[in-house]
N, C-alpha and C positions, 0 to 999 in steps of 0.2 A: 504494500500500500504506500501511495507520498505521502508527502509530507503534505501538513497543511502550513498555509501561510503562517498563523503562529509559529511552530513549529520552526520552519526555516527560520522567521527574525529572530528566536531565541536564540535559535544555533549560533547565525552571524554574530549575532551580540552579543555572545558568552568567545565564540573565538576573538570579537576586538578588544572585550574585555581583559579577557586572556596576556594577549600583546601588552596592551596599557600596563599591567603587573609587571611584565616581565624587561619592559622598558624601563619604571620606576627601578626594578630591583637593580636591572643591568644600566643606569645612566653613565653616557660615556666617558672619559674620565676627563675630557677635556673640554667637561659643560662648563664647569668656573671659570677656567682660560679664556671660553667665549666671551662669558657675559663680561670679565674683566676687559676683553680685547674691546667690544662693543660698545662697553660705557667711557671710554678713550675716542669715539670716533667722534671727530669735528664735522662732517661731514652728514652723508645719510646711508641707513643701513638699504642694499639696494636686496633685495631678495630675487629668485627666479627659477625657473622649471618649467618644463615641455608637458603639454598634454594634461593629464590632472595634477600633476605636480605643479603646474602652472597655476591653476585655482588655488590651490594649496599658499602658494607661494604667494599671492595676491591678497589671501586671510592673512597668512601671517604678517605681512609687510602693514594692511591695513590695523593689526592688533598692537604693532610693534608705536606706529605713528599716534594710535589714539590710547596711548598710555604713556606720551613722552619721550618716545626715540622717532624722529626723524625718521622715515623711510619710506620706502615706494619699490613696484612690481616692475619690472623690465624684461619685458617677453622676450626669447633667448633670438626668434626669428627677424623680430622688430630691431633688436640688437646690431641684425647682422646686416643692418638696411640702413642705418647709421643714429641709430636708438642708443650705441655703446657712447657717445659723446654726453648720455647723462651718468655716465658712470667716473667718476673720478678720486686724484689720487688720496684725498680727503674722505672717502669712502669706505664701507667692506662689505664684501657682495657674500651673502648666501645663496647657493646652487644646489638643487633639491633635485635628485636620481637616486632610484633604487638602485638601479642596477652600474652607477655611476660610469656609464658608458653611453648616453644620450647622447648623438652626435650634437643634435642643432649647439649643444653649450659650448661647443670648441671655442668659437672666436669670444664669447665671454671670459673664458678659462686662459684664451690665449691674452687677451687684454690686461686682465687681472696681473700678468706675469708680466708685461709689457712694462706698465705701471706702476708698478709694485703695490696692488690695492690688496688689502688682508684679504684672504677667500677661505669660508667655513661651507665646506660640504656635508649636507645630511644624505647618507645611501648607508648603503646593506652591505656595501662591498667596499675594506679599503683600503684592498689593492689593485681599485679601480683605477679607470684613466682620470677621473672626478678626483677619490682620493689618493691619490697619488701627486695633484696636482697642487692639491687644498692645502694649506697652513696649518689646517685645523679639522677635526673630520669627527663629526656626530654619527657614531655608529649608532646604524639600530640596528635589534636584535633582529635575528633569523626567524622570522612568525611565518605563519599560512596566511594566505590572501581567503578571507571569507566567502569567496564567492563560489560555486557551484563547480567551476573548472579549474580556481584558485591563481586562474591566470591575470581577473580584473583588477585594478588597484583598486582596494577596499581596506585591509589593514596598515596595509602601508603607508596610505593616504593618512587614515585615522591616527597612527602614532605620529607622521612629520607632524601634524597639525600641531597634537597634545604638546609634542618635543617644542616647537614655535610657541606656544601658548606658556611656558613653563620658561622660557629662555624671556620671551616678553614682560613675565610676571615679576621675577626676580630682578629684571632692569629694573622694572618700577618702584620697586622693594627698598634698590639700592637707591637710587635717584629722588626719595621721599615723596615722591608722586603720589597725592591723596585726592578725596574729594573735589578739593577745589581745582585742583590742575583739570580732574577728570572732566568736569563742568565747564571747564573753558573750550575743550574740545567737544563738548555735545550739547551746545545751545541750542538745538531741536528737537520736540518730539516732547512723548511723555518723560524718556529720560531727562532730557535737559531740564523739566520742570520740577522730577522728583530731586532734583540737585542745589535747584535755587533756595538763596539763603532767604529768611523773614525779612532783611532789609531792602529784598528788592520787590516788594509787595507791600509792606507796612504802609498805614496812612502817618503821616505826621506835621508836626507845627500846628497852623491854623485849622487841621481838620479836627484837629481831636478835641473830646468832649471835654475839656478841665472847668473843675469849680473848686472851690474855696472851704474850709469846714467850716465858718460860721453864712455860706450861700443859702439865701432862704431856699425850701425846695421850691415855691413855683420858677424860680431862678433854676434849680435845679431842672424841671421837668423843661421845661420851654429851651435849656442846651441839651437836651438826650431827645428831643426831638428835630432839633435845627440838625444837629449832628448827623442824626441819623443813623446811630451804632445801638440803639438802646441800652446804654451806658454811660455813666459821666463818670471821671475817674476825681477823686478826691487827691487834691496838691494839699498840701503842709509843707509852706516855706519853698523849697525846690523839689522836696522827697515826694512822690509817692505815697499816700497815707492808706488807700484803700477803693474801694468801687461800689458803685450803686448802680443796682439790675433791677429788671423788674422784678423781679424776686424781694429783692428790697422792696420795695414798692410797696407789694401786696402784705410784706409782713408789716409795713408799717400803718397801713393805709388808717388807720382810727389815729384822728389829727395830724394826718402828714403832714396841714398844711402849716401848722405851729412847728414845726421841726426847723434844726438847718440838714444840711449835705452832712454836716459831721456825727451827727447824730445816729441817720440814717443808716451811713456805708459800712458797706463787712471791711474790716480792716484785715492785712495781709493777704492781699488778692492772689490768684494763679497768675502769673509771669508767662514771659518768654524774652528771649535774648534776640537783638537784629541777626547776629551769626548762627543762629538756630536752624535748622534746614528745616524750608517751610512742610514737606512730610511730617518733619517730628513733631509742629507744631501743632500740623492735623492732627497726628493721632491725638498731643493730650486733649484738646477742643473734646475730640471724638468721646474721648475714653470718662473725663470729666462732663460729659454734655454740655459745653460752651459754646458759643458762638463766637466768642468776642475772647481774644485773650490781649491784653496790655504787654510793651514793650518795655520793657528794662535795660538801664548799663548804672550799674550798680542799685542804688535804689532812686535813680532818678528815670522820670518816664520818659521817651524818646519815640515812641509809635504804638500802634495799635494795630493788629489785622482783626479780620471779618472772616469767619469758614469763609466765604463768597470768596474774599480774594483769594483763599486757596483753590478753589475749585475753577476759578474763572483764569489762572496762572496753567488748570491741567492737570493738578494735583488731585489724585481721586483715590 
């Protein structure tokens, strides 16, 4: 009987699995050498490879550039048509073959040597013409190609990637590459929103609801309505003293109108920070049932968000 479709995906997936293991156990010994050689380069890291190596070699280049290293894909054929003039001596090229005998990468290989531009081969083989040429040379292990004939790139495709994905990570590691760097490189999309800080959403200055603690409330209600946050925040002196919601409101409502602001407001409000990322800010909104959370830099107020601005920012 066949197999059924389950059946085959498991198999593949347990054979790339497989590989992944035995890549981690067996890393090559001259993965550190790379990343040290890479984090030295003034230049850009140029990646490259024929066929799906190519793809390959295109992911990792674009993984390498949106985590802080410089780089870009140089198809090996485009190369040979006068594409090798984006390759320079300020550079170092990785050249992705299994079988590290790809013809089309000669005249890259032969450039590289021309030049003297650092060159890190990832292949299977290397005492190929690839490794043998390379400075540097990412073995990977001797795995089975998961495909049916075992002849398609499938595993082998799957570890370069992992191997590119792992050489990327560790630049970023070393080069302190965090959050914010990450966000300057993906200002679109829902990503780039889950990365945006409270400061660039916050309302502030003239918008915000400030009153006084001895503000009568109709003073009060008549600024939480101009305002339009259903909140006034109570000042003492320059500090932050505390917040009136409607919440407030209703607990006080038998002679509100005899009260002032200070009287009124829960003191020690929920916060947040301008550097706060406006996600986190969601969630406490969320988690506390808030609408409206106040801005802080130390205890003095400096802005305000509305859930709205987070959701209208993309933030969901």
């Amino acid at each position: 009987m066949s197999q059924s479709p389950t059946e085959i995906a498991r198999e593949v997936l347990g054979i790339e699995a497989d590989a992944l293991m035995r890549l981690a156990d067996q890393l090559p010994d001259s993965f550190e050498h790379v990343v040290k050689m890479l984090l030295k380069v003034n230049g850009r890291i140029v990646v490259s490879g024929m066929g799906k190596s190519g793809h390959v070699a295109a992911k990792i280049a674009a993984t390498f550039a949106s985590t802080g290293s410089p780089a870009q894909m140089v198809h090996p054929g485009e190369a040979s048509h006068g594409d090798l003039g984006m390759i320079t001596p300020n550079d170092a090229v990785i050249l992705i073959s299994n079988s590290g005998e790809t013809k089309e990468l000669a005249d890259i290989i032969a450039h590289c040597a021309r030049f003297s531009v650092p060159l890190v081969a990832m292949t299977r083989k290397a005492g190929s013409t690839l490794g043998q040429a390379a400075d540097h040379v990412l073995l990977m292990p001797d795995a089975p190609e998961a495909c049916a004939i075992g002849m398609a790139p499938t595993t082998s495709t799957t570890m370069t990637m992992a191997l590119g994905d792992a050489l990327a990570v560790a630049m970023m590691k070393h080069r302190g590459f965090d959050r914010a760097n990450f966000a300057a490189f993906h200002p679109g999309g829902t990503l780039g929103a889950q990365l945006l800080r409270v400061a660039a959403v916050m309302h502030k200055g003239d918008e915000l609801p400030v009153v006084g603690p001895d503000t009568e409330m109709s003073e009060v209600l008549l600024t939480m309505s101009q305002k339009g946050f259903g909140v006034a925040a109570l000042i003492e002196g320059d500090r932050l003293a505390g917040i009136i919601t409607d919440g407030d409101l209703r607990r006080n409502m038998v002679g509100l109108m005899d009260r002032t602001a200070g009287e009124v407001a829960t003191r020690d409000p929920l916060t947040t920070t301008p550097d706060t990322l406006l996600l986190e800010a969601l969630g406490v909104m969320n988690a506390q049932k808030r609408t409206v959370l106040l801005v802080t830099e130390g205890d003095r107020l400096t802005g305000l968000i509305h859930i709205h601005d987070a959701l209208r920012a993309g933030v969901a």
